[in-house]
TORKOL-4160 file (C-alpha; in steps of 0.2 Angstrom, whole numbers, padded with zeros to 4 digits, m for minus):
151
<pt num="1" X="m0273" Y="1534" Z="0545"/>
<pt num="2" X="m0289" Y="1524" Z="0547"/>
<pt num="3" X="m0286" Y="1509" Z="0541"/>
<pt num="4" X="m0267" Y="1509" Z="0541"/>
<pt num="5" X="m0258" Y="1495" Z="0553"/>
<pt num="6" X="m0250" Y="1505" Z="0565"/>
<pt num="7" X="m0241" Y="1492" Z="0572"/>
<pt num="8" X="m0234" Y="1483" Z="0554"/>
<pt num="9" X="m0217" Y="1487" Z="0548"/>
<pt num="10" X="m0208" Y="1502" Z="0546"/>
<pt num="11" X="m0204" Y="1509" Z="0527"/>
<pt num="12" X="m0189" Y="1498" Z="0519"/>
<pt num="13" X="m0178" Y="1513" Z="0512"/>
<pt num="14" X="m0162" Y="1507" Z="0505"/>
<pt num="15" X="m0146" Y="1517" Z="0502"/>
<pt num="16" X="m0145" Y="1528" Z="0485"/>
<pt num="17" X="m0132" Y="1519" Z="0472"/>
<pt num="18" X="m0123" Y="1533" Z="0466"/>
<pt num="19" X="m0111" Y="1522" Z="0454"/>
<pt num="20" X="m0124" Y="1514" Z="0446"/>
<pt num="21" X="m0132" Y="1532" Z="0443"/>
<pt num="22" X="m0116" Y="1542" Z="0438"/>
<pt num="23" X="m0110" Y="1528" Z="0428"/>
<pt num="24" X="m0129" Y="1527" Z="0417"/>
<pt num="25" X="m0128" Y="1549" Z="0418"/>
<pt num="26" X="m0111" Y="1548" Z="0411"/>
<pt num="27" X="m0117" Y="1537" Z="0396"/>
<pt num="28" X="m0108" Y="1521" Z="0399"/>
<pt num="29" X="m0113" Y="1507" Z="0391"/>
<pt num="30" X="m0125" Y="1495" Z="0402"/>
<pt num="31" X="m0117" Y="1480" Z="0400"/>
<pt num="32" X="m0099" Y="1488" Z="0408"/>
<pt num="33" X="m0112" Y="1496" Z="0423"/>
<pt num="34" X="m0119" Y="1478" Z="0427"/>
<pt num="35" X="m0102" Y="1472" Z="0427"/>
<pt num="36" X="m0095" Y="1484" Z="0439"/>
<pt num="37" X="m0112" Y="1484" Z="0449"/>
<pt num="38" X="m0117" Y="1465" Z="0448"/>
<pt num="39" X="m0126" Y="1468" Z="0464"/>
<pt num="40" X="m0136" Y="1482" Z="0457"/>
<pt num="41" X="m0154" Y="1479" Z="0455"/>
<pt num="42" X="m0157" Y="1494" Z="0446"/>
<pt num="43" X="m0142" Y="1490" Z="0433"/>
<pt num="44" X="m0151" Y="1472" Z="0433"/>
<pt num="45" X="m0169" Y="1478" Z="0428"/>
<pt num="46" X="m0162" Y="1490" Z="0414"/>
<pt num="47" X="m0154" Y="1473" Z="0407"/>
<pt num="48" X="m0165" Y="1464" Z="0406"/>
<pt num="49" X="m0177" Y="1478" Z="0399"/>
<pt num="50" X="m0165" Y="1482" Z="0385"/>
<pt num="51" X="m0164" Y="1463" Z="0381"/>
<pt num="52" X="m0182" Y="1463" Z="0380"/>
<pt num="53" X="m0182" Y="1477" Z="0371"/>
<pt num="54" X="m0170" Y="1469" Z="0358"/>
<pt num="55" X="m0185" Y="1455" Z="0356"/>
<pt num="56" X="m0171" Y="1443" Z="0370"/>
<pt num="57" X="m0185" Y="1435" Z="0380"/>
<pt num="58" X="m0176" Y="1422" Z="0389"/>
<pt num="59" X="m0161" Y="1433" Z="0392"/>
<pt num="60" X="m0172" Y="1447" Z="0397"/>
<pt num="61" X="m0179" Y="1434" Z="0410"/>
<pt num="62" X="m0164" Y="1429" Z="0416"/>
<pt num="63" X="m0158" Y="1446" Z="0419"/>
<pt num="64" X="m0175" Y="1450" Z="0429"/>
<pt num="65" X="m0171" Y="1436" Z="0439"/>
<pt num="66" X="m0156" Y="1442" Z="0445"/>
<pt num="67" X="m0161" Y="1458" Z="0446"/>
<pt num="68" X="m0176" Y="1449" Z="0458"/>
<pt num="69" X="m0163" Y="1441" Z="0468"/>
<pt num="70" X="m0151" Y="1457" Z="0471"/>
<pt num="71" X="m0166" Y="1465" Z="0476"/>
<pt num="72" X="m0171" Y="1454" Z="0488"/>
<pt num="73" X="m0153" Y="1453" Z="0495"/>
<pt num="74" X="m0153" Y="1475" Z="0496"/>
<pt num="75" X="m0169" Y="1474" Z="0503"/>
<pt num="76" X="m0163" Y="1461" Z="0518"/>
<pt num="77" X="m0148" Y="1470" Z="0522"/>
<pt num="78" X="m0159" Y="1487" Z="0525"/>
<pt num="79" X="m0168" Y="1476" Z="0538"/>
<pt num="80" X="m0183" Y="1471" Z="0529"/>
<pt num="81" X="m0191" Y="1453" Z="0534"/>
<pt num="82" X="m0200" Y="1449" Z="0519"/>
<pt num="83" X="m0217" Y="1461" Z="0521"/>
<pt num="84" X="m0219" Y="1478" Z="0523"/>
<pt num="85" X="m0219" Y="1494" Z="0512"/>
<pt num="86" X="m0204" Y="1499" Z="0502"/>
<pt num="87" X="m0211" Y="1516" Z="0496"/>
<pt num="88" X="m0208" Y="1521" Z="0478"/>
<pt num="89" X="m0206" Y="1539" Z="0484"/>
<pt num="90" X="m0189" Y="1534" Z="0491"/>
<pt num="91" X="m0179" Y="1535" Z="0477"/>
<pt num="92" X="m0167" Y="1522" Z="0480"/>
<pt num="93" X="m0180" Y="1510" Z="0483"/>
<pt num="94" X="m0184" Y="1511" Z="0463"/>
<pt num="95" X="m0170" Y="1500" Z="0457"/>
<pt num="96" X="m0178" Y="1484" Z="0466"/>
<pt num="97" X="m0196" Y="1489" Z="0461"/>
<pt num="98" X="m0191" Y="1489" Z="0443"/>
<pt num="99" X="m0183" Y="1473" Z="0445"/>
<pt num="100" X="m0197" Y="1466" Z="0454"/>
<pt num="101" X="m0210" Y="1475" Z="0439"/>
<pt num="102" X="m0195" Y="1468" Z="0425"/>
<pt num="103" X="m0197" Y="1448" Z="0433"/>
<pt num="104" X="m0216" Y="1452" Z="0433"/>
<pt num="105" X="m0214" Y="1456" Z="0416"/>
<pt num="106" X="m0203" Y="1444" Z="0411"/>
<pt num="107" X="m0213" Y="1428" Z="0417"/>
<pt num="108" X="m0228" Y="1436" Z="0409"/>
<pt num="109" X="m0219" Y="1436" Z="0393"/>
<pt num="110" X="m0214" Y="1416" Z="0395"/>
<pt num="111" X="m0231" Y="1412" Z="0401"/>
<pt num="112" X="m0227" Y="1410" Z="0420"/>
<pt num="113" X="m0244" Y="1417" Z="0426"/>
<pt num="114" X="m0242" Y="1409" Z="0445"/>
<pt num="115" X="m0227" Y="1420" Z="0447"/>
<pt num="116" X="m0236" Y="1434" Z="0438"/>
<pt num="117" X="m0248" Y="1435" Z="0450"/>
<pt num="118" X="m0237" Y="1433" Z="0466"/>
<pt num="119" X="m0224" Y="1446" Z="0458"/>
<pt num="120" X="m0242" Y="1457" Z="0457"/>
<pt num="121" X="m0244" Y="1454" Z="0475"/>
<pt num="122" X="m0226" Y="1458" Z="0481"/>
<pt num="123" X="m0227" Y="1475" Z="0470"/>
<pt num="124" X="m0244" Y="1479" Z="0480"/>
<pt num="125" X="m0236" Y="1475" Z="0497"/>
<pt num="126" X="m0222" Y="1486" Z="0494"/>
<pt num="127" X="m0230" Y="1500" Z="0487"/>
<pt num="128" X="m0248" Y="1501" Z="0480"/>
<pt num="129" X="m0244" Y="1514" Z="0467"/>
<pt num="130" X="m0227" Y="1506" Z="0461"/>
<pt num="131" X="m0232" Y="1496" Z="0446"/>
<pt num="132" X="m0243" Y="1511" Z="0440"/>
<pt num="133" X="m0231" Y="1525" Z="0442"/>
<pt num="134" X="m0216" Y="1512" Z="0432"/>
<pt num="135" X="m0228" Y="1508" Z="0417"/>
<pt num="136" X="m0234" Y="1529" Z="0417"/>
<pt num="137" X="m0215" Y="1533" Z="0415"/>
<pt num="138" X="m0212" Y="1516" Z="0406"/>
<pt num="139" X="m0224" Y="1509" Z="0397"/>
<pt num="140" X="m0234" Y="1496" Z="0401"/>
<pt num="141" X="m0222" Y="1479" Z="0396"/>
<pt num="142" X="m0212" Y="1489" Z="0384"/>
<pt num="143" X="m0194" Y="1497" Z="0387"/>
<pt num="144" X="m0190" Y="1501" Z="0369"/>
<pt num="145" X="m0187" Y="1521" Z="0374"/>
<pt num="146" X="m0174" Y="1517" Z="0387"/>
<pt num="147" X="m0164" Y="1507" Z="0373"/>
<pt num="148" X="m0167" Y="1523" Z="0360"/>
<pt num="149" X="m0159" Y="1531" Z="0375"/>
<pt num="150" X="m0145" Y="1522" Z="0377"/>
<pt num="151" X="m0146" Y="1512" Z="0359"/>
């Protein structure tokens, strides 16, 4: 506890999205989950990692990007005022760190160091261990095993 602001913000901890996961468990295709789960930031990230996994750079961007905004829309509505921990131990909370580590990613492939290091920044505010433990499952940069999974 030393160290730790005791008076800062409570844990963010958004609601699960069970149709977003029962859709993916049932092996249906992405592009359907996105469009019944448009405000799904996990449905968003794994977009735009398979279209970067399909060498789509700009597209895989673009879908971070959205994944970014739906994030920061979840995050919002769950009472967050733009600082605090989002802890990736909460499950749910997963969706909107991978689509902040998919933007991250994203601008780093187009060049876009500034947003690079300020998506860096937001990843270590919400959860120290976040970008670590999505590149340990993950890969660093490289979702070509989730698109062998679902490819």
């Amino acid at each position: 506890m030393i160290g730790e602001n005791l008076l800062g913000p409570e844990p963010t901890l958004l609601p699960a999205e069970p149709r977003v996961l029962g859709a993916l468990a049932n092996g249906e295709d992405l592009e359907s989950v996105v469009r019944a789960n448009p405000d799904s930031p996990l449905a968003w990230a794994l977009a735009a990692d398979e279209a970067r996994a399909r060498g789509r750079t700009i597209e895989a961007y673009a879908f971070a990007r959205v994944g970014y905004h739906r994030g920061l829309d979840a995050l919002r509505r769950a009472g967050w005022r733009g600082a605090g921990p989002v802890p990736w131990e909460h499950e749910a909370n997963r969706g909107v760190l991978r689509a902040l580590y998919a933007l991250r990613r994203s601008a780093a492939d187009i060049g876009e160091t500034a947003e690079v290091e300020r998506l860096t920044e937001f990843l270590n505010g919400a959860d120290r261990t976040a970008i670590a433990r999505i590149e340990a499952e993950h890969g660093p940069y490289d979702a070509s095993d989730e698109l062998g999974e679902r490819g």
